[in-house]
C-alpha positions in Angstrom: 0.0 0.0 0.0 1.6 3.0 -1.4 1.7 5.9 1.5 -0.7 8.5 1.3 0.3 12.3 1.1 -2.0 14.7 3.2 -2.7 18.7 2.3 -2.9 20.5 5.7 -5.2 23.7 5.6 -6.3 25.5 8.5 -9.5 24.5 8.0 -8.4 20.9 8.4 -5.9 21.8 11.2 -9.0 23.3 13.1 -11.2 20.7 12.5 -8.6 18.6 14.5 -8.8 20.7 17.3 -12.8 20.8 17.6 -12.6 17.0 17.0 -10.3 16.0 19.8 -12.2 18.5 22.4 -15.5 17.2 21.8 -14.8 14.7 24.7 -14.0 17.1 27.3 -17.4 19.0 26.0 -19.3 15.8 26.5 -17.8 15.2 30.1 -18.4 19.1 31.4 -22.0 17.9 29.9 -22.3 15.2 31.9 -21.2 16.7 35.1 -23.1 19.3 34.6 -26.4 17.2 33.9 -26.2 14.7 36.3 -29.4 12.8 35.0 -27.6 12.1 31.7 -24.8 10.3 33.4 -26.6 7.1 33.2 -25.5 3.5 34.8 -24.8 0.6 33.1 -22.6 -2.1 34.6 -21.9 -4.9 32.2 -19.1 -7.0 32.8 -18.3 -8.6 29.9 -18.6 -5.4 27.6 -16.0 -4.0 29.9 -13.6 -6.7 29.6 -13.6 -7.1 25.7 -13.5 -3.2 25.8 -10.2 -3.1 28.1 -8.9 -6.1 26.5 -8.8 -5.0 22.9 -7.3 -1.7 24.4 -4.8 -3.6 25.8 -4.2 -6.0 22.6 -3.7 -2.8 19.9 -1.4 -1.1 22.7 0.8 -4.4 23.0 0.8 -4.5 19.0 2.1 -1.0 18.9 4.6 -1.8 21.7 5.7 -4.6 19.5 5.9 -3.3 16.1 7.3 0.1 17.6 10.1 -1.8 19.6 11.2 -3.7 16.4 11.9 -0.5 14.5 13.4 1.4 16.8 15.8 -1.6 17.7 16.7 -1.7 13.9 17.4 1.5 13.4 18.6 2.4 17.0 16.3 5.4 17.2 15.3 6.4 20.8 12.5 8.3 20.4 10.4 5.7 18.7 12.3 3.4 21.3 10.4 5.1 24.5 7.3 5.5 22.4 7.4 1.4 22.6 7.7 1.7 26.1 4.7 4.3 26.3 2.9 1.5 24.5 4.0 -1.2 26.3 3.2 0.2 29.6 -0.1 0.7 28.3 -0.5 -2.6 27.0 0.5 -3.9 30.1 -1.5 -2.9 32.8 -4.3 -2.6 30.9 -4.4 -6.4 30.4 -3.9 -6.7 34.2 -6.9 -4.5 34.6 -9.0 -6.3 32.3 -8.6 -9.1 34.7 -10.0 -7.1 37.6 -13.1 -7.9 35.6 -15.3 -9.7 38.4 -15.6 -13.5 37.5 -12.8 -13.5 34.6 -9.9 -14.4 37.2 -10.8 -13.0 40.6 -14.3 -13.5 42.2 -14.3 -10.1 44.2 -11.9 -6.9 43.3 -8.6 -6.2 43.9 -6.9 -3.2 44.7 -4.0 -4.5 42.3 -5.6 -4.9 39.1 -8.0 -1.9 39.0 -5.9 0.2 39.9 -3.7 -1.0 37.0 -4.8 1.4 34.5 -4.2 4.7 36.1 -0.6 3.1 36.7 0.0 2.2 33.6 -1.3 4.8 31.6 0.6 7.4 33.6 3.7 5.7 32.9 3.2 5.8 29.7 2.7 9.7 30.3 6.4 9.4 31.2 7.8 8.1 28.6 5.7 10.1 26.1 7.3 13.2 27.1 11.0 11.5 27.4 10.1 10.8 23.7 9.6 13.8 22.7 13.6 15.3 23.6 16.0 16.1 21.5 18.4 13.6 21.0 22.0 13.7 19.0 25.3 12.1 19.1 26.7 10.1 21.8 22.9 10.7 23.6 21.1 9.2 20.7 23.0 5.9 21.9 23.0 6.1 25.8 19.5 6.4 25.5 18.8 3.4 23.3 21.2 1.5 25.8 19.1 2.8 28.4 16.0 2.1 26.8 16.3 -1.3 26.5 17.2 -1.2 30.2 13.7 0.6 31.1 12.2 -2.4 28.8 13.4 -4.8 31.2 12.8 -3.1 34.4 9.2 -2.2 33.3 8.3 -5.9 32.5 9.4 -6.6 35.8 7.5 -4.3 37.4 4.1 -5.9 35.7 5.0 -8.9 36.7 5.8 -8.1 40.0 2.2 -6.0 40.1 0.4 -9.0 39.2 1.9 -11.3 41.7 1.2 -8.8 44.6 -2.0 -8.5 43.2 -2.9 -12.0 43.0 -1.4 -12.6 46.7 -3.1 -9.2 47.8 0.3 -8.2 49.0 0.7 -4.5 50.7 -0.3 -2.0 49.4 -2.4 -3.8 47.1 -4.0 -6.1 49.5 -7.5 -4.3 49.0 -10.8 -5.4 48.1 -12.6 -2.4 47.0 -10.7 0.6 45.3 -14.0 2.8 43.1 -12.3 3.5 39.7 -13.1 7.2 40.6 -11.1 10.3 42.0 -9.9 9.6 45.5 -6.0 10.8 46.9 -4.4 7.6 44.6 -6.1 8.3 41.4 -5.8 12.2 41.1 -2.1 11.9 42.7 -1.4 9.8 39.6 -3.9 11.6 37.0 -2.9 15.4 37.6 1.1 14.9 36.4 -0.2 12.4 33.4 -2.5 15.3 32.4 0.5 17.9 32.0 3.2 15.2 30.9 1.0 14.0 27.9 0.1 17.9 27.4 3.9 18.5 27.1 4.6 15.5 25.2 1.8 16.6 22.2 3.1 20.2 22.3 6.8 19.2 21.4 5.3 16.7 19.0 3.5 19.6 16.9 6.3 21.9 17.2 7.9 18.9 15.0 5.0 18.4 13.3 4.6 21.9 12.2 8.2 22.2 10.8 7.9 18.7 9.2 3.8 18.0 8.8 3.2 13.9 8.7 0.2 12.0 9.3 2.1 9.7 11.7 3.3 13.0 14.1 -0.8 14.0 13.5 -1.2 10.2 14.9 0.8 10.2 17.8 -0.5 14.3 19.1 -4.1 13.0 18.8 -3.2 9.9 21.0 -1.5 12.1 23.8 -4.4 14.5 24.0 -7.0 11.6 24.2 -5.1 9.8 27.2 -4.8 13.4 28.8 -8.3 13.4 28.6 -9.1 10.1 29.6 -7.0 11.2 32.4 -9.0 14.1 32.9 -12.3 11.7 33.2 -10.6 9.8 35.4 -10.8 12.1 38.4 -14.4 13.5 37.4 -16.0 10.0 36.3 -18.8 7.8 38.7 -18.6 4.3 39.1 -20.1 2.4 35.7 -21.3 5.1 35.1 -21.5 7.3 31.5 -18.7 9.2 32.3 -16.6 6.0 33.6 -17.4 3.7 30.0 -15.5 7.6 28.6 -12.1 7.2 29.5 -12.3 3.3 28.6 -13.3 4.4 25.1 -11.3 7.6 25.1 -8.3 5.0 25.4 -9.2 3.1 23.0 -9.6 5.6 20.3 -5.9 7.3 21.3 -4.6 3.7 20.5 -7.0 3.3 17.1 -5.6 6.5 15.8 -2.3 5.2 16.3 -2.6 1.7 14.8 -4.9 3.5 11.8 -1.7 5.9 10.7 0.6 2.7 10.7 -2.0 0.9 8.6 -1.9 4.4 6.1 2.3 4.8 5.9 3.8 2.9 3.6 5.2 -0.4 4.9 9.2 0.2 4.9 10.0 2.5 7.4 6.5 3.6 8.2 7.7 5.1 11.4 10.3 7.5 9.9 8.3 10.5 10.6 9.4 9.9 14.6 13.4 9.2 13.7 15.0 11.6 15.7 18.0 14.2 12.9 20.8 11.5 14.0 18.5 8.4 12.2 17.1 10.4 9.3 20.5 12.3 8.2 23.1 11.7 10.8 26.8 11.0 10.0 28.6 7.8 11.7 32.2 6.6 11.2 31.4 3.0 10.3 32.8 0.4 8.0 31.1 -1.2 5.1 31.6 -4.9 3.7 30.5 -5.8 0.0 30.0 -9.0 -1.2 29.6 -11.1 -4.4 30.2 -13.8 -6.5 33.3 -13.9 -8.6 31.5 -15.3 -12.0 28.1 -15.2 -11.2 27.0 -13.9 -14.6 28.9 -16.9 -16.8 27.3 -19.2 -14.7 24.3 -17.6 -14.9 24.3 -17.4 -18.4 25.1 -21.3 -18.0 22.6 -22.8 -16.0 18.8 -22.3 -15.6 17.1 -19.6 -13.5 15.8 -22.1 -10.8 19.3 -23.3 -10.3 20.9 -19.6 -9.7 18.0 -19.2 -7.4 19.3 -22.3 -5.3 22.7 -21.7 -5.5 21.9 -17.9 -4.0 19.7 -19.2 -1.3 21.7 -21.8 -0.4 24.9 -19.7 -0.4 22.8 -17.0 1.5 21.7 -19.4 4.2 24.8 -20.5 5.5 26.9 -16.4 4.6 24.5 -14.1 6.4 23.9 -15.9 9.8 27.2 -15.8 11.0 27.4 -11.7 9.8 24.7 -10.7 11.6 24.4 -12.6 14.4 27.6 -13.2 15.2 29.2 -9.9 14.6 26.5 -7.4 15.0 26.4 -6.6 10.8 23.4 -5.1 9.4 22.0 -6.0 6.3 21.5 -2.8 4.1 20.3 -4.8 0.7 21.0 -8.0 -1.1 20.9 -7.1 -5.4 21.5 -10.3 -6.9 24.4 -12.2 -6.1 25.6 -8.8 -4.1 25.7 -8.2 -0.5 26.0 -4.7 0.9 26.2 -5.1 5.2 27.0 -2.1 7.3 28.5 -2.3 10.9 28.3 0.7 13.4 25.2 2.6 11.3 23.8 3.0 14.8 26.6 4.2 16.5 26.4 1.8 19.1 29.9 -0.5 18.1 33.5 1.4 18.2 34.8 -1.8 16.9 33.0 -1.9 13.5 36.5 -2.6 11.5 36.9 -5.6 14.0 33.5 -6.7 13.3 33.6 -6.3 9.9 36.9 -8.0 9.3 36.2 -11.0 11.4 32.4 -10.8 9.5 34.2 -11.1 6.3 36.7 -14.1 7.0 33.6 -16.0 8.9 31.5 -15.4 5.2 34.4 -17.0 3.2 35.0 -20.1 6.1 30.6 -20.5 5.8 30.7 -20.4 2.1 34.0 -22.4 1.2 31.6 -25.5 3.3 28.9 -24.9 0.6 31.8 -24.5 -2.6 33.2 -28.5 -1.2 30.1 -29.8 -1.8 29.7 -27.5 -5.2 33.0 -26.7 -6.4 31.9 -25.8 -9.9 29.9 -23.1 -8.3 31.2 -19.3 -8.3 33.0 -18.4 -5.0 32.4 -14.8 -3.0 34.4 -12.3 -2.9 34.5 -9.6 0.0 35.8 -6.0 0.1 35.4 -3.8 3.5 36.2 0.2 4.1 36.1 2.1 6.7 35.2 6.0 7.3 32.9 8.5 7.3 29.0 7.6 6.2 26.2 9.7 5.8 23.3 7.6 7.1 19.6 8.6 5.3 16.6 7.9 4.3 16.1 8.1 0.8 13.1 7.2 -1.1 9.2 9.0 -1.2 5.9 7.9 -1.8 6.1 3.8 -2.2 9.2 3.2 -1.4 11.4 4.1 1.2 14.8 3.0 2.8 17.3 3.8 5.3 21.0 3.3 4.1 24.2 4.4 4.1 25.8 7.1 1.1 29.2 8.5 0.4 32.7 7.6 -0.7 33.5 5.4 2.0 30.9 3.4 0.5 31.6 3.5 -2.9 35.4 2.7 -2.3 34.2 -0.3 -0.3 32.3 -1.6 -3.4 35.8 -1.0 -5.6 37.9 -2.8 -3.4 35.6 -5.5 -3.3 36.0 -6.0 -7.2 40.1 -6.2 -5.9 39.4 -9.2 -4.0 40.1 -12.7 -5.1 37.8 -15.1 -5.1 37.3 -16.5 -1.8 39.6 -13.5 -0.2 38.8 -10.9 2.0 40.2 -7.4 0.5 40.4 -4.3 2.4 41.3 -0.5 2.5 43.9 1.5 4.2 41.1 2.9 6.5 40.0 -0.1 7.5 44.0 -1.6 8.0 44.8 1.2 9.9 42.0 0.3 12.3 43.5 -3.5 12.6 47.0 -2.9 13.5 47.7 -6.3 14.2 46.1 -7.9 11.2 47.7 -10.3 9.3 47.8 -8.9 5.8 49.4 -8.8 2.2 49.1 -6.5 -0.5 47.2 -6.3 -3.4 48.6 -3.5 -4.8 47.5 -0.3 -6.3 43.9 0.4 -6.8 43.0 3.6 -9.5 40.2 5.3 -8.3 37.8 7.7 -10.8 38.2 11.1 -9.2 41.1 10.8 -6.7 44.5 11.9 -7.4 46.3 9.2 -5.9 45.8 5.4 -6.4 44.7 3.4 -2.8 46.8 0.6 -1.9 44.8 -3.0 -1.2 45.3 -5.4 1.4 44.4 -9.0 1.6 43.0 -9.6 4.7 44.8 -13.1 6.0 44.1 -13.4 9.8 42.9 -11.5 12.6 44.5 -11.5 16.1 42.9 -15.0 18.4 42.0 -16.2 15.2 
């Protein structure tokens, strides 16, 4: 699904506004007429209601994690953890549904919500700082920290609650304003307020219907907040905030359906993930006669021989020494190491990544030895790191000489060797190495000499 480009007039931007305050309208109503605040306690309705809250909040947590991780963004990283605190103790609340686990209420689980939603409050405005630099990584470290700790906490809340441990060894807690529930509601009313005004301050240099997405969601938890402390027991005004959380959490998942699938959350990168600069090293691979053979042999069987040649090459790159995969053309392999900027030993990695491709790969070439064999060629330097691409197609690589050198030295390397650059030698100091000699470069006044990259130190 291609992504959709929006035209924002003031008219529209107005609209917005009357839209998002016609739940506060309809609460002052209901406060102020009394008689239409009507009870209606159903049980089941307000489980399936809390659940599916709960179930579109962990989705978002989920699919917001992932991206964030890949492209080691923080801001989209805490808006995870907004998500996932959500998601968390909303299912814990849906539980304090009487007769869907616990026969009579507990403090614990109703009070779950108001928790959870106002730690989300916390995150939501930590997610909407600046971040650059050496901060862009501390606070992806640090995220995935806080993802740890605040799993532990929900489960720790729902053992206590389940044992009716102190302090959540209660009974009877009305899911209305008392000393606990405005204590936590008040701050998550201005946190989410702070958190959507520095959202539209980036949404107004940079309008996106993803930033218009997360903005709306802030001001409807606010005000589910806001109903919180006003709202009676089952009553109208209660089922609002439900549904008020609900609809924050809709808006979110709808602008995710809308983007376009790659990168669909590239509208929250912070500068250093959209057009940030990273000393990192680049490896390129490919197969050394791949277009004789292909010429040779059926279409099915160069499929194969990719996939199996692929199967046994990437593992060991990726998982084993941190490489990311920017795109695989062909019989080519482009994999980047440091794009995040969270490994200082990126020539290291990408060194030991290269000789571990060649030991996977000459495994597959005994059993095939008429098949091409790969040849590698790493570099090292200074990156830009973008997103490039528009409507239908986006994608977050890496540009600039370092990585076009990378590609020439990679045409340097023999087959089955590892070839690499002075940058990247330079970095390896005790490398075992041999020339290659001279490489002539389109544009540079002096050739580059190439190494053959023998043996790392331990290995």
């Amino acid at each position: 699904m291609a992504e959709r480009r929006f035209v924002y007039t003031p008219a529209m931007i107005g609209l917005t506004a009357v839209v998002l305050l016609i739940p506060l309208a309809g609460l002052l109503l209901l406060l102020q007429r009394p008689e239409l605040d009507v009870h209606w306690e159903h049980h089941p309705s307000h489980f399936w209601l809390v659940l599916l809250t709960a179930v579109l909040s962990a989705v978002l947590a989920y699919v917001t994690g992932a991206a964030a991780l890949r492209r080691g963004d923080p801001r989209v990283l805490l808006v995870s953890l907004a998500f996932l605190s959500a998601a968390g103790f909303l299912g814990l609340h849906a539980l304090a549904t009487p007769k869907v686990l616990l026969d009579t209420p507990n403090a614990g689980f109703t009070l779950a919500t108001p928790v959870g939603v106002a730690l989300a409050s916390v995150f939501a405005v930590l997610s909407s700082l600046n971040f650059s630099g050496e901060r862009t990584v501390s606070a992806v470290r640090w995220g995935r920290l806080l993802r740890a700790a605040l799993l532990m906490l929900m489960a720790l809340w729902a053992a206590a609650s389940v044992l009716r441990l102190p302090p959540l060894h209660g009974t009877a807690v009305p899911e209305v304003a008392d000393g606990i529930l405005t204590g936590l509601a008040i701050p998550a009313i201005g946190l989410y307020a702070v958190a959507a005004g520095r959202y539209l301050r980036t949404w107004w240099q940079r309008p996106s219907l993803m930033l218009l997405s997360m903005i709306a969601a802030f001001v409807l938890l606010a005000e589910a907040m806001v109903s919180l402390v006003f709202a009676r027991n089952w009553a109208l005004s209660w089922w609002e905030w439900h549904v008020l959380m609900l609809a924050a959490f809709v808006l979110v998942v709808a602008g995710v359906r809308i983007q376009w699938y790659e990168e669909r959350f590239a509208d929250l990168y912070v500068e250093d993930t959209v057009s940030g600069r990273r000393e990192l090293s680049v490896l390129f691979a490919d197969l050394q006669g791949f277009t004789t053979f292909s010429e040779r042999h059926d279409p099915a069987e160069v499929t194969a021989m990719l996939n199996t040649y692929f199967q046994v090459v990437v593992p060991p790159v990726v998982r084993r020494h941190g490489g990311d995969v920017d795109r695989i053309i062909g019989d080519a392999l482009m994999v980047t190491f440091n794009k995040r900027g969270d490994q200082p030993d990126h020539a290291e990695r990408a060194a030991a990544a290269g000789l571990a491709l060649q030991e996977a790969a000459a495994a597959v070439q005994l059993a095939h030895p008429e098949w091409p064999r790969f040849r590698v060629g790493i570099n090292s330097g200074i990156a830009s790191v973008s997103l490039l691409g528009t409507e239908g197609g986006r994608t977050h690589t890496v540009i600039g000489d370092t990585v076009n050198v990378a590609s020439r030295i990679e045409g340097k390397a023999p087959g089955g060797g590892v070839a690499i650059g002075p940058a990247t030698k330079a970095l390896l100091p005790e490398a075992v190495t041999e020339s290659l000699g001279l490489l002539e470069l389109k544009g540079k006044a002096e050739p580059l000499e190439v190494y053959r990259l023998l043996a790392l130190p331990g290995e």
